[in-house]
N, C-alpha and C positions, 0 to 999 in steps of 0.2 A: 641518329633518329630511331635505329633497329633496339638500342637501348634504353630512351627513351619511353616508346611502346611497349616494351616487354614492362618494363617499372609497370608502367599505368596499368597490364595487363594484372599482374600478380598482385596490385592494389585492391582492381576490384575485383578479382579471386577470391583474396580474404576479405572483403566488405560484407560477400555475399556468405561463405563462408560462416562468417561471424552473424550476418542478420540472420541465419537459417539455422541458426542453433539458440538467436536465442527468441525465435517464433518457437521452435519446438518446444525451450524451457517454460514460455507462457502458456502452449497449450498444455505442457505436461501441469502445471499449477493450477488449469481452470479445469481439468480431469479429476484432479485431486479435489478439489471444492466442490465437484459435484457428486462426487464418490460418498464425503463427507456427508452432504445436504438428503445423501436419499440414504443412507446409514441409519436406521434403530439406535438410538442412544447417544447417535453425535452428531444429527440433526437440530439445528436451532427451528425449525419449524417445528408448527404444530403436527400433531398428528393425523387430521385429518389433510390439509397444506402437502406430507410429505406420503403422504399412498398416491398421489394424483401430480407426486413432481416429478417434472421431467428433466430440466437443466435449468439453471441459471441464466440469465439474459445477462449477456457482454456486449460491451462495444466491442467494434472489428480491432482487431489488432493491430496497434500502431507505433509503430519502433520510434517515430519522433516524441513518444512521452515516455522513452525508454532515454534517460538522459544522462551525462556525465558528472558530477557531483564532485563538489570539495567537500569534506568532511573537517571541521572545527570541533576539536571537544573543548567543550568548558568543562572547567573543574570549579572546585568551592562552592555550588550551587547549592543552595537549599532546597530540602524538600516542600513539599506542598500539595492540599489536599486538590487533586483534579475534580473538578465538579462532574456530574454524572445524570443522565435520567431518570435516577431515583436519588433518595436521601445519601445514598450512601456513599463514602468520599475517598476514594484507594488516595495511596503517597505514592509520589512520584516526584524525581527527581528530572531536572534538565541533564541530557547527559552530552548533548552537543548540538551539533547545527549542520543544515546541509545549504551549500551552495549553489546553484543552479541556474542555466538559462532555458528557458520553457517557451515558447511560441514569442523569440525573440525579444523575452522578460527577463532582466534577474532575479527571480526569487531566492525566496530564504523559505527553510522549514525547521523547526525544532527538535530534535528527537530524544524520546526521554525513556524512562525507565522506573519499573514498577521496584519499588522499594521493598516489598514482603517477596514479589514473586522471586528476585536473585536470590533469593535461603533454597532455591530450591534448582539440583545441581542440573538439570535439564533447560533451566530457565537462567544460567548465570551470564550469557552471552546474547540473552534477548533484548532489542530495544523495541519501540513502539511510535511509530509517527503516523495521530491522526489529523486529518487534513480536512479542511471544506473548498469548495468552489465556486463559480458561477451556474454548475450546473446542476446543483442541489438545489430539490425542490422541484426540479423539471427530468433531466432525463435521468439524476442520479439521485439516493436517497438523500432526503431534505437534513439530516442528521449530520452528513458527512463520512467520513471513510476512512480505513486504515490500510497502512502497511506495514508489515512484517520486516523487522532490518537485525542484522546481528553487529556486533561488536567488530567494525571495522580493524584490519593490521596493515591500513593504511590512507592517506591522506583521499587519493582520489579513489570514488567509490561508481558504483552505476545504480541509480535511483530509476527503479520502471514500474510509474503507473498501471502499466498493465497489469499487474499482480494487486492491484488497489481494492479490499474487499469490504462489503458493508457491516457496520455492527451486528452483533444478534439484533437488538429492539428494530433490525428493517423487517423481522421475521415474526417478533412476537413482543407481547408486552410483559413478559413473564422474568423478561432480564432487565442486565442495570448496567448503563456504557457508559464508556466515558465521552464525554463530549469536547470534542477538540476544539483546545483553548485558541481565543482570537488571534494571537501571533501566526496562527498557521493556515492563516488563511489565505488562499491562492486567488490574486485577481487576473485568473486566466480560467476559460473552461478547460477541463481535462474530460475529453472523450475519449476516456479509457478504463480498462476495468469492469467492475459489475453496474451493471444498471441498476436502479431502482426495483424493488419486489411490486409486482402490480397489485398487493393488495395494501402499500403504504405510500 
């Protein structure tokens, strides 16, 4: 029994251990975003928008849309022009798939990769998975959302919404995003992430 107890103790030790580091890694990432957003020169806001910004509106932080993930790469994929909110059409390649269970769903996600940006050796291990929801167009921007992933060096990965951020065009009409193709589309809300800018 004394063994027993100790196990379960040391369990949720490292549960908490591990959620408490990686609450710290989200807020370290929404510090970073907002360092960015009131930055001269790496501000997606307008100018008048960033004298008078103060932080980014987030949802509360929620380690259930912090989830465990299979990672699938496909290979042989062609490239193809992602459509965008302007004319203009970047190449992108499928470079795999993520597996998931989200508010007791299985989802799928795509995740792909910019075909010009890998020429550049900062960007050789970036991928890109943008996503829509159900709560686009209400609590989160109506466009959809991205996150940030690298080249996994292994099967099972950890996908966290929380780090989910919006295009530049939630900020200004002055850019051209890409619009996250219909396969990626979550029929679940994810309250997480950045909200919506209240002036879109």
């Amino acid at each position: 029994m004394k063994r027993l107890l100790l196990l379960v103790l040391l369990v949720s030790s490292t549960v908490f251990a591990q959620n408490k580091e990686a609450i710290k890694e989200i807020k370290e990432h929404q510090k970073e975003l907002n360092t960015q957003f009131k930055t001269e020169g790496k501000s997606p806001l307008t100018e008048k928008d960033r004298k008078h910004f103060k932080a980014l509106d987030f949802f509360d932080i929620d380690l259930s849309y912090r989830v465990e993930a299979n990672f699938v790469r496909t290979k042989d994929e062609a490239s193809f022009k992602m459509k965008t909110s302007t004319d203009r059409l970047p190449e992108y390649v499928k470079y795999g798939e993520l597996h998931f269970k989200l508010k007791g769903k299985k989802l799928k996600l795509n995740v792909y990769q910019n075909v010009k940006l890998i020429e550049k050796e900062e960007y050789k291990d970036y991928l890109f998975i943008p996503f829509t929801d159900l709560t686009n167009g209400e609590t989160s921007y109506g466009g959809g959302r991205y996150i940030d992933f690298k080249k996994p060096f292994q099967n099972n990965v950890v996908l966290d919404f929380n780090k989910s951020y919006n295009p530049y065009c939630a900020y200004s009409g002055r850019y051209s995003c890409p619009i996250p193709p219909i396969e990626n589309h979550l029929l679940v809300e994810v309250t997480a992430g950045v909200k919506k800018f209240n002036k879109h």
